[in-house]
N, CA and C of each residue as an Amber inpcrd file, in Angstrom:
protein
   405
 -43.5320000 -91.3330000  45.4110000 -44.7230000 -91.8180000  44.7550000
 -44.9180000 -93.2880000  45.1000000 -46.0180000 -93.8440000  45.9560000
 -46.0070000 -95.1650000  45.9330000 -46.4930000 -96.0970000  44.1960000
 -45.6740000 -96.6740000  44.8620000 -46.0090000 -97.8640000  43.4080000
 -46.8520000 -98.9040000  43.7150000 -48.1080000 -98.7530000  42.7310000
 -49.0570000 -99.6630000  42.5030000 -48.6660000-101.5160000  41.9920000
 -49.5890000-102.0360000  42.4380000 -49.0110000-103.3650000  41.8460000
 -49.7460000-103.2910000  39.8700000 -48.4420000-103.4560000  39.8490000
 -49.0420000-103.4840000  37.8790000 -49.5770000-105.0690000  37.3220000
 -50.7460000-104.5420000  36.3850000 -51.8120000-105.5250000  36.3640000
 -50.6880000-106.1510000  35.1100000 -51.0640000-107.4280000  35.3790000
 -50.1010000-108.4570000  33.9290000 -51.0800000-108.5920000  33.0100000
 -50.1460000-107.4380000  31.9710000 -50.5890000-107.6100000  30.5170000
 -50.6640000-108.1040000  29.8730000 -50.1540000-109.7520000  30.1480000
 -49.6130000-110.1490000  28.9770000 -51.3010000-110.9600000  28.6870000
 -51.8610000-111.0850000  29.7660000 -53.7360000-112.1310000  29.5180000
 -54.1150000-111.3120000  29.3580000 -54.1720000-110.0260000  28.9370000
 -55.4380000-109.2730000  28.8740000 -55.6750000-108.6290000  27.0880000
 -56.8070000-109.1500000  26.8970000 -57.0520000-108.4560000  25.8310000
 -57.3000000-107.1920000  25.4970000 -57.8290000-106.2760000  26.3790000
 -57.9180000-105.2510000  26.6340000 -57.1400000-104.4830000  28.0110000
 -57.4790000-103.3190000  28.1890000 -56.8320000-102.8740000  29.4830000
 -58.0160000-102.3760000  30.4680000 -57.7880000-102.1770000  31.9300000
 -58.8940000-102.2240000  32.7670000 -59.3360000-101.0010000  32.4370000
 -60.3290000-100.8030000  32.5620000 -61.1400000 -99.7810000  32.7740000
 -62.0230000 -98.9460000  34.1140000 -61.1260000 -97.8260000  34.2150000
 -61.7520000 -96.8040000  35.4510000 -63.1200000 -96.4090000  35.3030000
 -64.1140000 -96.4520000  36.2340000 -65.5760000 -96.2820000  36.6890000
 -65.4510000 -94.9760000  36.1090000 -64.3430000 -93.6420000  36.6670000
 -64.8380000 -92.4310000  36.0690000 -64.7830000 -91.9640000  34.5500000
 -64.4740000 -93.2930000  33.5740000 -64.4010000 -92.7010000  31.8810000
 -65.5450000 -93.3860000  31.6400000 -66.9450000 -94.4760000  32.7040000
 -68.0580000 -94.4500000  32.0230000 -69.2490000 -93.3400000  32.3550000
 -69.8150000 -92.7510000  31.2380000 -70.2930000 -91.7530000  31.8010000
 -72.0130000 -92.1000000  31.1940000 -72.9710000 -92.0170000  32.0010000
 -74.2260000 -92.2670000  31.2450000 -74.5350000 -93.7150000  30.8020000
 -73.9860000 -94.3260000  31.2950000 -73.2360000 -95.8750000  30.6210000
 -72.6500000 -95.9610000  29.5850000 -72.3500000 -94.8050000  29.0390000
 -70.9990000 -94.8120000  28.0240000 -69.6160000 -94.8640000  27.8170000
 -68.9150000 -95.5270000  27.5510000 -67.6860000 -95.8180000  28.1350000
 -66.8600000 -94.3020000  27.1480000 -66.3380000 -93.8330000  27.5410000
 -65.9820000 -92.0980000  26.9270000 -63.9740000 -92.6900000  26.5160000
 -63.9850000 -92.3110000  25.3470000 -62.5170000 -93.3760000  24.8700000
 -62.0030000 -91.7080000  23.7550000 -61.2860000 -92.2970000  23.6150000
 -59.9910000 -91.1970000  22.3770000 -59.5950000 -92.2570000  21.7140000
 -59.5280000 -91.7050000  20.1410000 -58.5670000 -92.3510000  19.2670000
 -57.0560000 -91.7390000  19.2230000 -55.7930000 -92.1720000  19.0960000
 -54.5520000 -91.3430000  19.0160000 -54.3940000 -91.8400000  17.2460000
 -54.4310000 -91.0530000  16.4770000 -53.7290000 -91.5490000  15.1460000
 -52.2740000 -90.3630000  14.4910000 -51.0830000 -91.3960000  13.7160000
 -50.4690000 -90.1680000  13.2610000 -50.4090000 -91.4540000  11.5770000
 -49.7590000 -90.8230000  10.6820000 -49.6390000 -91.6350000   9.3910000
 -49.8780000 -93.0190000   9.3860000 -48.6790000 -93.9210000  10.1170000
 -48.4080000 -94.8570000   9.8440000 -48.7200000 -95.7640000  11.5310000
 -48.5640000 -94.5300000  12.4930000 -48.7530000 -95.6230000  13.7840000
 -47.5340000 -96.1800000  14.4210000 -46.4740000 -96.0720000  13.9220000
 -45.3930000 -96.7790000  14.6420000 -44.5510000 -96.0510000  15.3640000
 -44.5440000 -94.8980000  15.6110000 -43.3160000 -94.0260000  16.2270000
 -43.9070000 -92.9980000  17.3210000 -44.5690000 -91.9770000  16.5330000
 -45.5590000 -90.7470000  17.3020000 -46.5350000 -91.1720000  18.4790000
 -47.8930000 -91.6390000  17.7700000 -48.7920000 -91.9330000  18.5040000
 -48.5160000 -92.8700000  19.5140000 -47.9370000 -94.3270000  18.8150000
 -47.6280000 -95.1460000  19.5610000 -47.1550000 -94.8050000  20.8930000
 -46.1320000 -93.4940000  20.7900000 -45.4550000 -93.3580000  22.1340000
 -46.0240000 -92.6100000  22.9850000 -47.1900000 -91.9280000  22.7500000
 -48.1280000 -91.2470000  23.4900000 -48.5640000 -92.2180000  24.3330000
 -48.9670000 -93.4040000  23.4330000 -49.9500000 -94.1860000  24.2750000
 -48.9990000 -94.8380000  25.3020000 -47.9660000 -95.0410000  24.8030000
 -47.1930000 -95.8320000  25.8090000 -46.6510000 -94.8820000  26.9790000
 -47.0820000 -93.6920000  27.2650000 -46.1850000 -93.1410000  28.3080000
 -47.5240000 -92.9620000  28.9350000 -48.6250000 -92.3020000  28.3770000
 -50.0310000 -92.2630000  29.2590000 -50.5490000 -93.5730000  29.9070000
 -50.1040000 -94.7450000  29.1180000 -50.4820000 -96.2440000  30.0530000
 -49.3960000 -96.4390000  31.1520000 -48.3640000 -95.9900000  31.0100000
 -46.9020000 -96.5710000  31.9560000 -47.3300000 -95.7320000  32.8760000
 -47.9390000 -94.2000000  32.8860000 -48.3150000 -93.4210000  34.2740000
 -49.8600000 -93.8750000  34.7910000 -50.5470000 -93.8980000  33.8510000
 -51.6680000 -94.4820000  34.3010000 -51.9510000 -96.2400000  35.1680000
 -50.9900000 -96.8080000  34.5300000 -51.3110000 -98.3750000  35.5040000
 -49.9440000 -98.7300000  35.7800000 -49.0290000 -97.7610000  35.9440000
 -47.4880000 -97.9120000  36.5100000 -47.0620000 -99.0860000  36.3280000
 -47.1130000 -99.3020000  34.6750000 -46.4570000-100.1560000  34.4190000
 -45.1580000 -99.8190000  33.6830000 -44.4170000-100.9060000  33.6590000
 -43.0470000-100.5750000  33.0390000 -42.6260000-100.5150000  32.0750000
 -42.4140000 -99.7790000  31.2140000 -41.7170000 -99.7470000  29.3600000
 -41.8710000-100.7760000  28.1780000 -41.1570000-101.5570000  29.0060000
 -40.8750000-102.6360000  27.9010000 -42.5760000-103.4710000  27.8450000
 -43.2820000-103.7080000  29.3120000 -44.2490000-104.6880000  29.2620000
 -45.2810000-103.5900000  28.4420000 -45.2630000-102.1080000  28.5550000
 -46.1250000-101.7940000  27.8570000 -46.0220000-101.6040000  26.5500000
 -44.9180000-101.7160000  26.0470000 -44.2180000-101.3890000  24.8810000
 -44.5660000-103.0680000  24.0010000 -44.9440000-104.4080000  25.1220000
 -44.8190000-105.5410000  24.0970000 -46.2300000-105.5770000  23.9650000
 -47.4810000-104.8970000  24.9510000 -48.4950000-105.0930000  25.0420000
 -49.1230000-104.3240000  23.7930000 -48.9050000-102.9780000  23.7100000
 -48.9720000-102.1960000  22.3320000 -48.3520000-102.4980000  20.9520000
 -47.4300000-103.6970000  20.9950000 -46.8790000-104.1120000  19.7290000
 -48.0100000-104.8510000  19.7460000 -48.5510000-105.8030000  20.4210000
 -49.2170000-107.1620000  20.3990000 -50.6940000-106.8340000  19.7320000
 -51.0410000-105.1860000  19.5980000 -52.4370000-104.5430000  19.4080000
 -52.4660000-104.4510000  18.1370000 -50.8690000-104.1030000  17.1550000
 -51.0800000-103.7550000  15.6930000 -49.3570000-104.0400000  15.4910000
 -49.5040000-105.5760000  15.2770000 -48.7600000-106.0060000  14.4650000
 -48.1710000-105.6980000  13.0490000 -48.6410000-104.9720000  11.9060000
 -48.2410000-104.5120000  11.5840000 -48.8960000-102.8620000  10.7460000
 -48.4560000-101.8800000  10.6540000 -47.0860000-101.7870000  10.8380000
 -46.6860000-102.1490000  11.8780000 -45.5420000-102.4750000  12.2080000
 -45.0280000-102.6900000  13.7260000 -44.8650000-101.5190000  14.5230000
 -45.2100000-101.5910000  15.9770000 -44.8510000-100.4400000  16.5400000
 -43.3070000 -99.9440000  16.9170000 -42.9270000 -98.9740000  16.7130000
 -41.6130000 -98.9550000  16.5900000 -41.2560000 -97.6800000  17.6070000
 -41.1470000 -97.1550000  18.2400000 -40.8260000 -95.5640000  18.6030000
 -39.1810000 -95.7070000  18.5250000 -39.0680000 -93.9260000  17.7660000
 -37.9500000 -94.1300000  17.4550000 -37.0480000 -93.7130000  18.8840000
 -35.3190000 -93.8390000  18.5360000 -34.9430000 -94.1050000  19.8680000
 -35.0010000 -92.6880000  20.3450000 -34.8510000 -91.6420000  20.0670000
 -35.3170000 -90.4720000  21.0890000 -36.3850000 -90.7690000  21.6010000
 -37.8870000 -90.7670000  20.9700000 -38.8800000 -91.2030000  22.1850000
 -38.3910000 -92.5080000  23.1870000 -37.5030000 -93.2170000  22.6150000
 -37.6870000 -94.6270000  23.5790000 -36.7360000 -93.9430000  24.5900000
 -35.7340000 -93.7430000  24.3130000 -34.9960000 -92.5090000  25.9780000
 -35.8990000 -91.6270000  26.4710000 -36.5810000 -91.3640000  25.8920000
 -37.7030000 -90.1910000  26.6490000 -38.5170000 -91.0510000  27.3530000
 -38.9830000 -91.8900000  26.7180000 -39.8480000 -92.9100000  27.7550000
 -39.4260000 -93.3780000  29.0250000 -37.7870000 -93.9650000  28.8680000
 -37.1600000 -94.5070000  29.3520000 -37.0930000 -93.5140000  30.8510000
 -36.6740000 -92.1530000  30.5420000 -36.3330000 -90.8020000  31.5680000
 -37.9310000 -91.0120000  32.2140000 -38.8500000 -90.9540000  31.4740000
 -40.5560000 -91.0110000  31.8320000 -40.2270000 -91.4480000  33.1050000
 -40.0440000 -93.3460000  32.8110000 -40.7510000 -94.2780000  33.7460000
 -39.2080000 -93.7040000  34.6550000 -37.9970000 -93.2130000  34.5960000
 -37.0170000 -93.3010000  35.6250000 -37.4000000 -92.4550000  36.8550000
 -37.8640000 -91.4250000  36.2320000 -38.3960000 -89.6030000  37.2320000
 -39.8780000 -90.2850000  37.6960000 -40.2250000 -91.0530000  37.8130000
 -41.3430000 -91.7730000  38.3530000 -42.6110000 -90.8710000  37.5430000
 -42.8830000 -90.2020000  36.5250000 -43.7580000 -89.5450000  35.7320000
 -43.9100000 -88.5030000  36.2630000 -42.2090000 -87.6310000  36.8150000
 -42.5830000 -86.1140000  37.1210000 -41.5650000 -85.7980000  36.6770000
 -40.7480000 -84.6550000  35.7020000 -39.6390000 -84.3590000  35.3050000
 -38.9480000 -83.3930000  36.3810000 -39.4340000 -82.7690000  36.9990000
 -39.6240000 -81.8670000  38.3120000 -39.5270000 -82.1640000  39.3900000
 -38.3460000 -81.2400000  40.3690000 -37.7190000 -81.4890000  40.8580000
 -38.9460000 -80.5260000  42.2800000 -39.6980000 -79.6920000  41.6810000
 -40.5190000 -78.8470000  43.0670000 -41.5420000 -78.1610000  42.1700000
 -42.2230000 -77.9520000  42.7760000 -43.5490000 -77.0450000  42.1050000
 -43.4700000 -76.4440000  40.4750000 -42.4560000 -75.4070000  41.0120000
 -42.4960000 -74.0540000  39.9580000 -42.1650000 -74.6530000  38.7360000
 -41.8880000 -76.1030000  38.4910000 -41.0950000 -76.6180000  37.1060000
 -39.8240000 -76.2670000  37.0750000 -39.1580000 -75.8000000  37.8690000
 -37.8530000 -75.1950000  37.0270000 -36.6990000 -75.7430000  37.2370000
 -36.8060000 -76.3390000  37.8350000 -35.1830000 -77.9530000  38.6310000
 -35.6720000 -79.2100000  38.1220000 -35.1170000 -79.5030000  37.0520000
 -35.3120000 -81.2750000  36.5990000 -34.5530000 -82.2280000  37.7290000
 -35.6510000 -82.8320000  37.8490000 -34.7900000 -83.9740000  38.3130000
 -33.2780000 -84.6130000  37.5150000 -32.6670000 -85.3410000  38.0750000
 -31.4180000 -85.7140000  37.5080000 -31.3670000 -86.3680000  36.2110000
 -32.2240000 -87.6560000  36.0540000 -32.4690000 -88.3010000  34.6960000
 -32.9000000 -87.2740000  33.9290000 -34.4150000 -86.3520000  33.8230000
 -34.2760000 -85.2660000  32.8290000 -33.3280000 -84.5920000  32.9090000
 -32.1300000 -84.1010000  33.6680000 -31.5920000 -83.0680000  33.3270000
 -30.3390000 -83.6010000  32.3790000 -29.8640000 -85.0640000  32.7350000
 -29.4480000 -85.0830000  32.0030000 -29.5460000 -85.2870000  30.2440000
 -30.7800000 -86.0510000  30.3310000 -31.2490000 -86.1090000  29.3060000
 -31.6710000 -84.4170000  28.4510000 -32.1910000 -83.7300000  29.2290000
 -31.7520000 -82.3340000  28.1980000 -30.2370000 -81.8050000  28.0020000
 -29.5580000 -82.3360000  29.1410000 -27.9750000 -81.8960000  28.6460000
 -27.5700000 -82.5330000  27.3030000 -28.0410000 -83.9500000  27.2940000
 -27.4790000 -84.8420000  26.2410000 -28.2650000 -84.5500000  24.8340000
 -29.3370000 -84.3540000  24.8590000 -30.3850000 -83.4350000  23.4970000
 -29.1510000 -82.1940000  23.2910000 -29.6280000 -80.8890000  24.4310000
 -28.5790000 -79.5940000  23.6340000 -27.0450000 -80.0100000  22.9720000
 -26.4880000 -81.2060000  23.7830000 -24.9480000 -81.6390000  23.3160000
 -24.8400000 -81.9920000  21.6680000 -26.1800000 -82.4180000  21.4170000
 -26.3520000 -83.2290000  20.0810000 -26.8410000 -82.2610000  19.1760000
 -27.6380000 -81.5270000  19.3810000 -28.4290000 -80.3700000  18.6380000
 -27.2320000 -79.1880000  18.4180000 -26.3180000 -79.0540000  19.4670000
 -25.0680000 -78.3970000  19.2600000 -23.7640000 -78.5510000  17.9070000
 -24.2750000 -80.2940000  18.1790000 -23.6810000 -80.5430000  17.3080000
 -23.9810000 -80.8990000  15.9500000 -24.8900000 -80.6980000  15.9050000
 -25.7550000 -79.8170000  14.1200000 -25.5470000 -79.0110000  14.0580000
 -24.9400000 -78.3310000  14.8380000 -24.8550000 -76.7530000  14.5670000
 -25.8050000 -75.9210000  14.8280000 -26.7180000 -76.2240000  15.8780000
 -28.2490000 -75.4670000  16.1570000 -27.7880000 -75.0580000  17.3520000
 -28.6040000 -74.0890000  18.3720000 -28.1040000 -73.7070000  19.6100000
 -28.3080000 -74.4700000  20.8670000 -29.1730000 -75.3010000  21.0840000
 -29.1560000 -76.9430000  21.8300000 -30.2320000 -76.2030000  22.6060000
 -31.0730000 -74.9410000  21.8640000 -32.3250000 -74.7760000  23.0180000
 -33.5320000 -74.8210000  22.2240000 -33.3440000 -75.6930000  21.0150000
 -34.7710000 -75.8260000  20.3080000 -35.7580000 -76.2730000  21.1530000
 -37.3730000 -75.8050000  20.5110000 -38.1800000 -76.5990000  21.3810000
 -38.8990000 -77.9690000  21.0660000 -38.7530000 -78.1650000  19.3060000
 -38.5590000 -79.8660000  18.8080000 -37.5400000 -80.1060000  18.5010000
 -37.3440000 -81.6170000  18.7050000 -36.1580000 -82.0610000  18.1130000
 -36.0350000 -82.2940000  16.9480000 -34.6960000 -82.0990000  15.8600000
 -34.9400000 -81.3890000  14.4240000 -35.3750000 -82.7210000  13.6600000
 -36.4370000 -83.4580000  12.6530000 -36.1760000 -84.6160000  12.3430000
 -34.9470000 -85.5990000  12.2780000 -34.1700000 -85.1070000  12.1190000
 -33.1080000 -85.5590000  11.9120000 -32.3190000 -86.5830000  13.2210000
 -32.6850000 -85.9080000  14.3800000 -32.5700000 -86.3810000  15.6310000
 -33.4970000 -87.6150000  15.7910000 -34.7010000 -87.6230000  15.0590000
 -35.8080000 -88.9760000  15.4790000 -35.1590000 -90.2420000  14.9340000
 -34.2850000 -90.4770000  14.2210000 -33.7360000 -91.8010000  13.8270000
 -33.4400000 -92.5990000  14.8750000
């Protein structure tokens, strides 16, 4: 995957905007909301901006704190390893077409989920992780 030069977030009040989300001269946008904002949504946004302007974790992670100070944005540390695996697999978990060979960072990262979920006593092939795991 070539890597784009990533735009510096740290001057921008907003983020750039692609010609194909104005439509009619309307600029066409989504809200992401979950309760409180600090864990869920937050990390949506942060993995759809890190593939979208290939930027890196942390700069998007200080750029989205910097939007809603408080609550603070927080993702808990399973999403932040998931993010982390995100930006490592360059935003493909997949190793060839069919989906079915993870690359190495996901695979281990699902080895290390079933190891833990095992050790709740669950069978380590859930398909969420149990709350209990989001701390």
């Amino acid at each position: 995957m070539e890597q784009l030069a990533s735009p510096d977030l740290s001057s921008l009040t907003s983020l750039p905007i692609d010609d194909d989300r104005i439509k009619d001269n309307k600029l066409e946008a989504i809200m992401v909301h979950c309760d409180l904002g600090i864990s869920r949504s937050p990390t949506i946004i942060i993995a759809y901006l890190m593939r979208k302007l290939h930027i890196p974790l942390m700069e998007v992670l200080e750029f989205v704190q910097s939007k809603q100070p408080f609550p603070r944005v927080r993702p808990s540390k399973n999403f932040t390893r998931q993010l982390q695996v995100w930006e490592e697999v360059g935003y493909q978990v997949w190793e060839n077409k069919d989906k079915t060979v993870p690359k190495p960072a996901y695979k281990a990262f699902l080895d290390d989920r079933a190891a833990l979920l095992k050790e709740k006593g669950l069978t380590g092939n859930e398909p969420l992780a149990p709350l209990s795991l989001l701390d």
